[in-house]
C-alpha positions as CSV (number, residue, x, y, z in Angstrom):
1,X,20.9,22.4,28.9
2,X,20.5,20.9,25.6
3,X,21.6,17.5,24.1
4,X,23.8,17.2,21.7
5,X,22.0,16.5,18.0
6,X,24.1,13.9,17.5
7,X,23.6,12.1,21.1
8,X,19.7,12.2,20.7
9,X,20.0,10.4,17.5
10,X,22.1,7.9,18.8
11,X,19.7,7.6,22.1
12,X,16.9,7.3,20.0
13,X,18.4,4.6,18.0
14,X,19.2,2.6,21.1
15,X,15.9,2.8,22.3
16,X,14.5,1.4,18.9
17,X,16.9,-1.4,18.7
18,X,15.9,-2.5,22.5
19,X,12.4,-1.6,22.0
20,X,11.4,-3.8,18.9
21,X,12.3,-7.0,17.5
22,X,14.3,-7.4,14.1
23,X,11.4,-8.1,11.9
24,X,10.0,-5.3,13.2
25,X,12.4,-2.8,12.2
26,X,12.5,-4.5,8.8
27,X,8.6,-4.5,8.3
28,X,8.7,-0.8,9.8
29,X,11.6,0.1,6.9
30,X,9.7,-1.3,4.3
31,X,7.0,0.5,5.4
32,X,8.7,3.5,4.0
33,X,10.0,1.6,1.4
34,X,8.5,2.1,-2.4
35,X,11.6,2.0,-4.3
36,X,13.7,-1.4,-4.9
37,X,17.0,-1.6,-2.4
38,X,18.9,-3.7,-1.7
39,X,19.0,-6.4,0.9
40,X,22.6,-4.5,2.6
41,X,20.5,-1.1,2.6
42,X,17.2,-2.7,4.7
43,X,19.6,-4.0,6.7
44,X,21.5,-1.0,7.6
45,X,18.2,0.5,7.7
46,X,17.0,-1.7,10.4
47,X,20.5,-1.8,12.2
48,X,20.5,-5.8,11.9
49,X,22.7,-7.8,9.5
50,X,22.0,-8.7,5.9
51,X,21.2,-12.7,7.1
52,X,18.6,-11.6,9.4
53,X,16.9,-9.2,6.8
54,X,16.9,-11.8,4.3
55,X,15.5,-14.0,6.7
56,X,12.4,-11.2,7.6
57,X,12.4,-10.0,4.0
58,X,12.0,-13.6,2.4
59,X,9.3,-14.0,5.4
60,X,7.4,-10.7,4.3
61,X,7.5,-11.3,0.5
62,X,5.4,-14.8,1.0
63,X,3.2,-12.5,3.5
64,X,2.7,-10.1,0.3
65,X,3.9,-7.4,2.0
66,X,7.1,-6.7,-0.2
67,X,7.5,-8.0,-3.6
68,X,11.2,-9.6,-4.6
69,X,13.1,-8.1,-7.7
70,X,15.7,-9.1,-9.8
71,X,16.5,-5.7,-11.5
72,X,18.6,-6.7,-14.6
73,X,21.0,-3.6,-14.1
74,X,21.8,-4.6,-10.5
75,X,23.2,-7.6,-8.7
76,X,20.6,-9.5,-6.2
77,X,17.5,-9.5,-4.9
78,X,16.1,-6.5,-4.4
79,X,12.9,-5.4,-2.5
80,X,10.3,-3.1,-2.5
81,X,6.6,-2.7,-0.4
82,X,4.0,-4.6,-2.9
83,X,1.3,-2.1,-4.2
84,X,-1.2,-4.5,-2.6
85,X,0.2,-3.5,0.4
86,X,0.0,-0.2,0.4
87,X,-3.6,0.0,-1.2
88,X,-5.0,-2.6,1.5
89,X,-3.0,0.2,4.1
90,X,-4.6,3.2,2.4
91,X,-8.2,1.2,2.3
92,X,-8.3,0.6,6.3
93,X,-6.9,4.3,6.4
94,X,-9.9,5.5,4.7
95,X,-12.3,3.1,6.9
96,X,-11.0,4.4,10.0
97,X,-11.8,7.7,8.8
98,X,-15.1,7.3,7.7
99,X,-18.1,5.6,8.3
100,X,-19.2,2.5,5.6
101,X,-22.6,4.9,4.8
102,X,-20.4,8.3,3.8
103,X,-18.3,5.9,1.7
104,X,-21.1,4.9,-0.1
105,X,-21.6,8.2,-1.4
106,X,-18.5,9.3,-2.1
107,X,-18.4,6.2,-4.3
108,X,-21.3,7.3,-5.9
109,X,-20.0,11.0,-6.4
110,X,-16.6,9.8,-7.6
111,X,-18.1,7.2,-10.3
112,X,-20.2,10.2,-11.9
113,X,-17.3,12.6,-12.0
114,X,-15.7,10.1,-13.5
115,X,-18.4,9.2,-16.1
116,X,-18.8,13.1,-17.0
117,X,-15.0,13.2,-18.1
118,X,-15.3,10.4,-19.9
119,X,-18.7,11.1,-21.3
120,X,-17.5,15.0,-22.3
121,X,-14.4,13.4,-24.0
122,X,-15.4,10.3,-25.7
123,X,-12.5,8.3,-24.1
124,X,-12.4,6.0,-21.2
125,X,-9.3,7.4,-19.6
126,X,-7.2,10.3,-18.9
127,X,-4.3,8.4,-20.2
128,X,-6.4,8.1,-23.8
129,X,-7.2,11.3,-23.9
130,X,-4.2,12.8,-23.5
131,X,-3.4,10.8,-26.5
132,X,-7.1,11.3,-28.7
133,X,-6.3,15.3,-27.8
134,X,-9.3,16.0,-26.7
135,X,-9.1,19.2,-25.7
136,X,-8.8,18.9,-21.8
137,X,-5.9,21.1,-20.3
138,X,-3.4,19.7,-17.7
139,X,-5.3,20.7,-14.7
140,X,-8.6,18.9,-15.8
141,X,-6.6,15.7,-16.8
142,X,-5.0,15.4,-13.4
143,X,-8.7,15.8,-11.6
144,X,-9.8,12.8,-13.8
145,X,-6.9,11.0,-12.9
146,X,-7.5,11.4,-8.9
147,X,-11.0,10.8,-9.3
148,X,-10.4,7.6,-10.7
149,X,-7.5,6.9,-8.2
150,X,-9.8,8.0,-5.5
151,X,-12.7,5.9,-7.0
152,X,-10.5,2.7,-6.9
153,X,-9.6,3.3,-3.9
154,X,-13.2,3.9,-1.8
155,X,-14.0,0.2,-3.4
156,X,-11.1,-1.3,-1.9
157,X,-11.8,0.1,1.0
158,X,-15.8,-0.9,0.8
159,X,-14.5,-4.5,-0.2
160,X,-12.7,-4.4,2.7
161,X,-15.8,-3.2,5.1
162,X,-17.6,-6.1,3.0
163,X,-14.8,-8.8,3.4
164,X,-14.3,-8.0,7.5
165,X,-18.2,-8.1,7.9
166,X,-18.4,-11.5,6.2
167,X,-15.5,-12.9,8.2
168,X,-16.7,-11.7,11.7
169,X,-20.0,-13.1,10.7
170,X,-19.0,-16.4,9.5
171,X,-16.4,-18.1,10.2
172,X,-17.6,-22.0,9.7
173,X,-15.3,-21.9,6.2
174,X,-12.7,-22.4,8.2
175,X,-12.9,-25.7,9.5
176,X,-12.7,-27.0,6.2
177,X,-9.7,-26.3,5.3
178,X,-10.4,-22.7,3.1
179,X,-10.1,-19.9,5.4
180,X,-11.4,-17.5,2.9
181,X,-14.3,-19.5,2.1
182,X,-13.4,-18.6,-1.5
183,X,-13.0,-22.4,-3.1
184,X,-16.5,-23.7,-2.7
């Protein structure tokens, strides 16, 4: 016997609504979320009403998790998942996936493909020499591009190994009053 598409959908939305709490589905939604919508969308979205995502949006945006925007074509606020988000997401991806030493090297690796291209090119980006015409087809342009994306992020994600080392280590900062330790 099989269900019914349309019943297994429905059960499966049940279970998520009794399962998590509201500003879990919203987090969860935005998640997934890279484009601006609207506040009535994430709501419908996370099956709650457009008061309560506010409420978990407004919540999230302080958190840095989603940025607010005011899109000069649309009415409202609008939200989308902040990029800082997403690359502090992708860095803990990449530390769960490989070990702090391996990192290293990649780091290494990507920082001198990168220094070939712009070394063979005279330009410090892909971007510029697109631009300067330098002579480097499509293909070649795009693996400059990912090793530099790639590059950025393996130091995020070492920053982060760096960051969560120095935090388990010490956390004495804390007790006066600057949790990162970053004022003074």
């Amino acid at each position: 016997m099989t269900d019914d598409p349309a019943e297994v959908n429905e059960r499966v939305i049940e279970e998520w609504k009794a399962d998590t709490s509201p500003g879990e589905r919203v987090r969860t939604v935005m998640k997934r979320t890279y484009d601006t919508q609207s506040v009535a969308t994430i709501a419908e979205r996370a099956l709650i009403s457009e008061t309560t995502a506010r409420k978990h949006l407004e919540a999230l945006t302080e958190d840095g998790f989603v940025e607010a925007v005011s899109p000069a074509d649309k009415r409202g606020t609008w939200y989308k998942r902040a990029p800082r988000s997403v690359v502090l997401e992708r860095a803990q991806q990449i530390l769960d996936s490989v070990d702090v030493e391996t990192l290293s090297a990649r780091v290494t690796e990507l920082r001198e493909t990168v220094r070939e291209f712009e070394d063979e090119t005279g330009v410090e980006s892909p971007y510029a020499a697109a631009i300067a015409d330098t002579g480097l087809d499509t293909a070649a342009v795009t693996e400059w591009q990912t090793a530099r994306r790639n590059l950025k992020l393996a130091r995020a994600a070492l920053a982060l190994a760096d960051a969560t080392d120095a935090v388990g280590k010490d956390s004495g900062s804390e007790e006066h009053g600057d949790p990162a330790g970053v004022m003074g």
